[in-house]
Each structure stands twice: as C-alpha cells, then as structure tokens.
C-alpha positions as CSV (number, residue, x, y, z in Angstrom):
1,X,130.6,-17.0,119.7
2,X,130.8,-16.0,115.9
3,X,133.6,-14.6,115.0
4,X,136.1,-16.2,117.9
5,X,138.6,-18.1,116.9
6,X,138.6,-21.7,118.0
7,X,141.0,-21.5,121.2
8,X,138.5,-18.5,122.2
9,X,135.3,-20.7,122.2
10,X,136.9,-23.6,123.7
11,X,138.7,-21.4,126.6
12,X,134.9,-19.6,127.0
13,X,133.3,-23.3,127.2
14,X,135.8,-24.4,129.6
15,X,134.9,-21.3,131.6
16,X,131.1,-21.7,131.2
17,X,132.0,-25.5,132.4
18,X,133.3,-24.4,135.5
19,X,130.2,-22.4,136.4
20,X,127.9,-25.4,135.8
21,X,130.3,-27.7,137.6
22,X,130.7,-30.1,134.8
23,X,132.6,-31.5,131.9
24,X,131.9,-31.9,128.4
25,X,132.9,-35.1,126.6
26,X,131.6,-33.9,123.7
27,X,131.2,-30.0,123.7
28,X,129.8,-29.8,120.7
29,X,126.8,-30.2,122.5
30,X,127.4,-27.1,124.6
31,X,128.1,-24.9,122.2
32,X,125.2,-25.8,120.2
33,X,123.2,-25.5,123.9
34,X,124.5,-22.2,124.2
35,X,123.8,-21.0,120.2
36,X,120.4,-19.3,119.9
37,X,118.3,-19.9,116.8
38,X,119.3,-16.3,115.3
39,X,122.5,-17.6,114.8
40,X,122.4,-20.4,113.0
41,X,120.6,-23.3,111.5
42,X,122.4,-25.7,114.4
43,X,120.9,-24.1,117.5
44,X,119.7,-24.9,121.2
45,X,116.0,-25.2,120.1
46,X,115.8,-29.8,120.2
47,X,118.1,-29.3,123.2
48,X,115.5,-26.5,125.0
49,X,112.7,-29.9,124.3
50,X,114.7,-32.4,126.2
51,X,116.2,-30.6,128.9
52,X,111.9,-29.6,130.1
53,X,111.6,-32.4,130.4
54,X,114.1,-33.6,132.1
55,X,114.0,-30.1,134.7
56,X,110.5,-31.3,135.1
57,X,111.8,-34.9,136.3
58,X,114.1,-34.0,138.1
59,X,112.8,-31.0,140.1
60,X,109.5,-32.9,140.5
61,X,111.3,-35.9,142.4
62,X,113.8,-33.7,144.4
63,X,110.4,-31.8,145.7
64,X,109.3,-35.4,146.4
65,X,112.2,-36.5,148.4
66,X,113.0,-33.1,150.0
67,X,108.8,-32.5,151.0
68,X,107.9,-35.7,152.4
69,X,105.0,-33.7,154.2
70,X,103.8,-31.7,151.0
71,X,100.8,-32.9,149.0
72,X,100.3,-33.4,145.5
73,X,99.1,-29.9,145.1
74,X,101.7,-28.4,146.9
75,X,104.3,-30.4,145.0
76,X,102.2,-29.0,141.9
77,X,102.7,-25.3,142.7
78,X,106.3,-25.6,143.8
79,X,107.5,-27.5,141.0
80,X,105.7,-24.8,138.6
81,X,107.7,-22.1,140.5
82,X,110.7,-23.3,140.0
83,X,110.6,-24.4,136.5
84,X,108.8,-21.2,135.2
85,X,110.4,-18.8,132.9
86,X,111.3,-16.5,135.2
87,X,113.0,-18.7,137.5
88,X,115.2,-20.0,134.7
89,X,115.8,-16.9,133.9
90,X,116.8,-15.8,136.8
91,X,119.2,-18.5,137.2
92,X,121.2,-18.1,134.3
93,X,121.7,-14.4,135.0
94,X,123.0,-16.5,139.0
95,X,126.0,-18.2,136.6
96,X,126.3,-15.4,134.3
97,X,125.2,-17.3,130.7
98,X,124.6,-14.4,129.0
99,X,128.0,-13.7,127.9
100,X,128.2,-17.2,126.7
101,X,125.4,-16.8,124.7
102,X,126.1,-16.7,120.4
103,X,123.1,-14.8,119.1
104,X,122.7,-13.2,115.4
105,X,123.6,-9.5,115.0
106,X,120.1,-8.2,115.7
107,X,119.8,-9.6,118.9
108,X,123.2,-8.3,119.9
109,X,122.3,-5.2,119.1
110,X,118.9,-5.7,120.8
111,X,120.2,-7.0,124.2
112,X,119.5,-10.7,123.6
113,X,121.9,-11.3,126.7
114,X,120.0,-10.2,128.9
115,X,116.2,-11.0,127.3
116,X,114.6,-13.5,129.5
117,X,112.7,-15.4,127.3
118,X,116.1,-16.5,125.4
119,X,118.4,-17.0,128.9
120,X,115.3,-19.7,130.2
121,X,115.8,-21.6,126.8
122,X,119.4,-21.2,126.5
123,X,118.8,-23.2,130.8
124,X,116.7,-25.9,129.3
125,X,119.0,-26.0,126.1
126,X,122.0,-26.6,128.9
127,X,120.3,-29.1,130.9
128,X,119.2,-30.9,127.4
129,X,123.1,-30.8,126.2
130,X,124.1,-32.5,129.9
131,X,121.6,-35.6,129.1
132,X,123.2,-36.1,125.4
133,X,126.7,-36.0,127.0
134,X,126.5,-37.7,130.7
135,X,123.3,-38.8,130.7
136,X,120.2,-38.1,133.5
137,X,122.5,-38.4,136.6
138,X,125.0,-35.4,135.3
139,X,121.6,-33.0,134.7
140,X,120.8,-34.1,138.0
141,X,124.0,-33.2,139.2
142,X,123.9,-29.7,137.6
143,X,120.0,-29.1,138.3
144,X,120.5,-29.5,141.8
145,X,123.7,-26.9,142.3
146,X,122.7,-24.6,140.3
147,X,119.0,-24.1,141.6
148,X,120.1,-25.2,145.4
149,X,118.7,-22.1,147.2
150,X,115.5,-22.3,144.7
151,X,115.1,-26.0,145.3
152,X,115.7,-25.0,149.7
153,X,112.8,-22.3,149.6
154,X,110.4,-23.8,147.0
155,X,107.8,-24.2,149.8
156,X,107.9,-20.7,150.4
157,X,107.8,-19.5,146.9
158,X,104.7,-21.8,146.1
159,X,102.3,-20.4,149.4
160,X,102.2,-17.1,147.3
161,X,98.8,-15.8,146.0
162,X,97.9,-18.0,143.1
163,X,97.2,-15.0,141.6
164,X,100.6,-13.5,141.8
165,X,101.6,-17.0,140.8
166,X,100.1,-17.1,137.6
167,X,100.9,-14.1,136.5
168,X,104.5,-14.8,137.1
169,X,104.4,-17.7,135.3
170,X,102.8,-15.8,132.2
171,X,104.7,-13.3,132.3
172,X,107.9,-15.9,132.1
173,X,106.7,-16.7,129.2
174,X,105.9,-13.7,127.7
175,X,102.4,-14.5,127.6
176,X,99.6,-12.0,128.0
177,X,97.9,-12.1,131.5
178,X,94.7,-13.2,132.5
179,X,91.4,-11.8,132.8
180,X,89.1,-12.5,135.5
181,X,85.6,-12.2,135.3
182,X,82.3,-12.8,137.3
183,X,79.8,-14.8,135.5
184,X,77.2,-15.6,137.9
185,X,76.1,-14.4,141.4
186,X,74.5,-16.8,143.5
187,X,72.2,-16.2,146.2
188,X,70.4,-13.1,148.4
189,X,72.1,-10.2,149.1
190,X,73.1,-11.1,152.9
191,X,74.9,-14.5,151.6
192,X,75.9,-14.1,148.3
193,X,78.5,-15.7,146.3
194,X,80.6,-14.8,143.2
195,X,81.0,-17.3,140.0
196,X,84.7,-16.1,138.9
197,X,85.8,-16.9,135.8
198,X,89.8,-17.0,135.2
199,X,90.6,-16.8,131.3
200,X,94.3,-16.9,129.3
201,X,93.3,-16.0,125.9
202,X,96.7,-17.3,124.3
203,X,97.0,-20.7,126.5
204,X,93.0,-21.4,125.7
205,X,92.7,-22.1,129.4
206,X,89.6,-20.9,131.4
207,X,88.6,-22.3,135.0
208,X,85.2,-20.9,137.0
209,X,85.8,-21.1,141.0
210,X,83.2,-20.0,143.1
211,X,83.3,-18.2,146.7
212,X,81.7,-15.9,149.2
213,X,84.0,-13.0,147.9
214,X,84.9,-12.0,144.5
215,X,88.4,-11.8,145.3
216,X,88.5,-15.2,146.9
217,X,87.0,-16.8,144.0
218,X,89.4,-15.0,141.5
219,X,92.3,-16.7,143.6
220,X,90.7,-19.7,144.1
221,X,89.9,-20.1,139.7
222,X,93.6,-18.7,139.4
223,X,95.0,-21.6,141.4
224,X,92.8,-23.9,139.3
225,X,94.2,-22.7,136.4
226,X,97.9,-22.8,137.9
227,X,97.5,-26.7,138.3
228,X,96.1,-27.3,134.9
229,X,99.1,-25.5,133.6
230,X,101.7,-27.4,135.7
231,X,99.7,-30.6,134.7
C-alpha cells in the first residue's frame, strides 16, 4: 500500500473486509497483516505465528465435529491438507489478497502477488490480525467461510497417496522433496520384503516402513513421515 494516500488504504481495507466477511475495530492490524516483511520493519511476520496456530485449532476441531466417524489418523492427514502451504495459498488467490498485498519494490517487480510462499503467510498473518481484533470466535468465523468447500471435501483430499501428499506439502513450503530409499531386503526371493527409508534433508525427518513391495513401503514410510510432520 506504499505510496497510497490514506483514504486509498482505508477504501482498499474496507474492500479486503468485505471479502473476508469481517470488520476491523482496529485496522491497524490488517494492514500490518497484509504488509510483507520487504516493506517495512512493522510487518505480518508475529501475526503469520499466531494465526498457525489458531488455523491449526480451529481446522483441527471443525474436522472433529464435521467427521464424527474419522480416526485420529485421518483427522491427522486432513487437517495437514488443509492447513499446508499450498492450500493457503490457494485460498488467498479464492478472495483475491494479492492486490492487497504492500510488498518492497523488489518483490513488485518480482511478482510477490502472486508467489505462494508470501500469499500462505500473508492467510496466517490475516487469521492472526482477526484474533488481536475480535478474538478466537471472529477467526473462527472467517476460517470457516473462506475455506468452506476445503473444509466440505477434506476427507477426500486426505485419502490421496501419502506420497503425493507429502510432496504437496513440501512443496508448499518450498521445501526440497524427499528421497526414498531401500535399506534392507528381508527374506528369500519368493517372499521378499523391502526396508524403505523416507528422508527430508531440510526438515531432519526420516521414517523406515517396511512392506512386500517397494512401492508400498515407500507410501507406507511417506505416510509416517506425513503424521510426524502434522504432529
């Protein structure tokens, strides 16, 4: 928002207001939500920490209400789909935050609008802007419009291949992606089975599964590795 005059940020916060479906007492708080840390010293970076964790909250007991069937795995996976980089990002491009979005002259220039790593903070920087100003019951509130069809077909997202799963959830991140490899064969020839190991260099996470078939045992170490990760 740098170089707008004050009537243009407050008419583009009001606008951004009516997106999310909710009014700032103090929007102060939005617009520092909204200000990424290349453009300025007061940025969304304290507000990305506490709207996690209260995404995390509130997604995990939504699942728990909505899935009264679902295990504590399942709740696991689903609640680390929808809370994943990609997912966030994918919801601000939904309410168009982008073009709210006050970023330094290099990311301008570099498409910072549209880079997903800064739209999923600049989501938890939102949601951690709503608890300072209405408390857990207004980022409830917002959480649960704005990811409504995510939060309907979380079930489905979560029964993908664990495997395609964590590399989603890497790549959200921007994280390298994981390397799988087999460290142990066990058995004869007619009944062998594969020790997989699943590996993120950059997370220093590793988890060994093993199964009758090297591709079932990569899946089965990448699900492992999925829950320690949503843990």
């Amino acid at each position: 928002m740098t170089g707008k005059s004050a009537n243009d940020v407050a008419l583009m916060l009001e606008k951004f207001e009516r997106r999310i479906g909710y009014t700032f007492e103090d929007r102060a708080l939005l617009a520092e939500a909204l200000t990424h840390k290349s453009a300025g010293v007061v940025n969304n970076e304290r507000l990305e920490f506490l709207g996690d964790a209260a995404l995390g909250y509130v997604v995990g007991r939504n699942l728990f209400e909505r899935w009264h069937e679902a295990n504590e795995h399942e709740l696991t996976l689903m609640r680390a789909s929808l809370v994943k980089g990609a997912t966030l990002a994918a919801v601000a491009r939904d309410i168009g935050l982008g073009e709210f979005l006050s970023l330094g002259p290099g990311e301008r220039k570099s498409g910072g609008r549209d880079r997903s790593s800064i739209l999923a903070d600049a989501v938890e920087g939102v949601i951690g802007a709503v608890v300072c100003d209405g408390g857990l019951e207004a980022a409830t509130g917002v959480i649960e419009r704005t990811f409504a069809e995510r939060l309907e077909n979380a079930r489905h997202e979560s029964a993908k291949d664990p495997k395609t799963l964590l590399q989603e959830l890497l790549q959200g991140r921007g994280l390298e992606l994981p390397r799988y490899e087999i460290t142990d064969r066990i058995g004869r020839d007619h009944a062998i089975e594969y020790v997989v190991e699943c590996r993120v260099a950059s997370l220093d996470v590793a988890e060994r599964a093993r199964a009758s078939s090297r591709r079932e045992a990569e899946k089965l170490a990448a699900r492992l590795v999925l829950d320690r990760l949503a843990s």
